[in-house]
C-alpha positions in Angstrom: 0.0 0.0 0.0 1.3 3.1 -1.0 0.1 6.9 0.7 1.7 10.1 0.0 1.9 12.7 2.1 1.9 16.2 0.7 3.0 19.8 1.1 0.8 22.1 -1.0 1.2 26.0 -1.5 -2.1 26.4 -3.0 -2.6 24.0 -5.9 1.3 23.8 -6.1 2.9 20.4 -4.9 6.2 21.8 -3.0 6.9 18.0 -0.9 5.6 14.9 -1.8 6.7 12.0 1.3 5.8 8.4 0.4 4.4 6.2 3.2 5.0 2.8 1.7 2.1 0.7 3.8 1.3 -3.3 4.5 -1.0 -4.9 3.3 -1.8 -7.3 5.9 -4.3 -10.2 4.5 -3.7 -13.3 7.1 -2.2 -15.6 4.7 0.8 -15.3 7.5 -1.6 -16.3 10.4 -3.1 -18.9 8.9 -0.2 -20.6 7.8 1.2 -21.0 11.4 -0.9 -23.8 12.5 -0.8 -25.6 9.0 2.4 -27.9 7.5 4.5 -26.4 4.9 2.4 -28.7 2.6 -1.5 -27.4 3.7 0.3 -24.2 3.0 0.4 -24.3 -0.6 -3.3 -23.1 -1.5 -2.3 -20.3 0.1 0.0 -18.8 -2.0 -2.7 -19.3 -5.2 -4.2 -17.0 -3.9 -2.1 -14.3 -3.7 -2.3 -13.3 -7.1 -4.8 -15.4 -8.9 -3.2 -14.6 -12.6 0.3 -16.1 -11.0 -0.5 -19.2 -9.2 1.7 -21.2 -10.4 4.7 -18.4 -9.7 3.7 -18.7 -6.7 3.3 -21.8 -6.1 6.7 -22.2 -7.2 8.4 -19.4 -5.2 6.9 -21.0 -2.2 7.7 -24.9 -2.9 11.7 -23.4 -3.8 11.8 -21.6 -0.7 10.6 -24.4 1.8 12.7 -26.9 -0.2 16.0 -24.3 0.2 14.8 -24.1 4.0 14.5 -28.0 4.5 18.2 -28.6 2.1 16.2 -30.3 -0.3 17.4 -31.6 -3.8 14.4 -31.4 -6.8 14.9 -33.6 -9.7 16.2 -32.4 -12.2 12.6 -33.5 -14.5 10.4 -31.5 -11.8 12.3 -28.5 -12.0 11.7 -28.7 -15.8 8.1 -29.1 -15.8 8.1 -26.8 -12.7 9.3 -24.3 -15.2 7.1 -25.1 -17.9 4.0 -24.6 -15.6 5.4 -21.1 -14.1 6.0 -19.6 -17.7 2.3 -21.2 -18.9 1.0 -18.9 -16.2 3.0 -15.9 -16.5 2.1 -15.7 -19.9 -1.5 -16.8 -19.3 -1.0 -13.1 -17.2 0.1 -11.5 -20.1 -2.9 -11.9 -22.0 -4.8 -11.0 -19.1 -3.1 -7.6 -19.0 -2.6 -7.0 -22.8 -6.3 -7.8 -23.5 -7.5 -5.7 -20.6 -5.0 -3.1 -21.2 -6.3 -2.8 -25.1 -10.1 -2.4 -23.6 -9.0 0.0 -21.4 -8.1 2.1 -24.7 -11.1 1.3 -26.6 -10.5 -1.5 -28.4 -12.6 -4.9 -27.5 -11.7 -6.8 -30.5 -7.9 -7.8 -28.7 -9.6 -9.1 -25.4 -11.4 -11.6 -27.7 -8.0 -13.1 -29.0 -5.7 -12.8 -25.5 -8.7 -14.6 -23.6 -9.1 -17.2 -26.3 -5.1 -17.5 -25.6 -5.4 -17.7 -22.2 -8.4 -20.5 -22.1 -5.8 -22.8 -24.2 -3.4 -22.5 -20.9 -6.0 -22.6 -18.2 -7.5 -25.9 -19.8 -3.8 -27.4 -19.9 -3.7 -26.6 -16.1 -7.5 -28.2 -16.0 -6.0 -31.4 -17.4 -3.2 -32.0 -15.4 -3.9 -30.2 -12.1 -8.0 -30.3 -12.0 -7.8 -26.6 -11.2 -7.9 -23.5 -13.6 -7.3 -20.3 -11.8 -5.9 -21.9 -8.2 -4.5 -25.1 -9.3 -2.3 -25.9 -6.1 -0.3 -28.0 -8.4 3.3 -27.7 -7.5 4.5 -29.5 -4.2 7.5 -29.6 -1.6 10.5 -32.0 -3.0 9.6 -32.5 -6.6 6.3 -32.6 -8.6 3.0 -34.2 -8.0 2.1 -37.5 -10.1 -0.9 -37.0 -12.6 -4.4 -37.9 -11.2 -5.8 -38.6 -14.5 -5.7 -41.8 -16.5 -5.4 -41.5 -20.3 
């Protein structure tokens, strides 16, 4: 959260002092009575266009905490799934960004885009927008047969 605090002389701006804030949502609290693994819905919803990011900024960080060593396959796909949903983010932005303008014809295309990813995470997590997909010491098995 970000306030500034100003010094006016009339309509003239003559200080400008940023009070950078918190944002305090109780993600925190409520992961101090859960395992590092009940944690991990958590962080999808932190920013629900970057779940996976954070999924996987979470799972690294626990895993550098505990000295843990990820295959060398999971960090790929790890990968994979983070860049999927950071440019699954993109479109989100560039189409909304392009409405914001007054253009509508460019949201049709990024969120066409986007519904490709979402559908991949669909298939291999069961989740779209909070997939809690990624977990602590290397990558979850697929649930699906086929």
């Amino acid at each position: 959260m970000l306030r500034v605090v100003l010094e006016l002389d009339g309509e003239v701006i003559v200080k400008a002092t940023p009070d950078i804030g918190h944002l305090h949502r109780g993600v925190e609290k409520l992961a101090e009575t859960k395992t590092y693994h009940q944690s991990i819905p958590f962080t999808d919803r932190l920013d629900y266009t970057n779940a996976m990011g954070n999924n996987l900024a979470y799972v690294l960080a626990v895993e550098k905490l505990l000295g843990l060593e990820v295959p060398k396959r999971a960090q790929y796909l790890r990968v994979l799934m983070a860049e999927l949903q950071r440019i699954a983010a993109h479109l989100i932005w560039l189409g909304t960004h392009v409405l914001d303008m007054g253009a509508i014809t460019p949201i049709f295309y990024t969120f066409r885009e986007r519904e490709a990813i979402l559908r991949i995470f669909e298939e291999v997590a069961g989740g779209r927008l909070t997939p809690t997909y990624l977990r602590i010491g290397g990558f979850p098995k697929t649930f699906r047969k086929g």
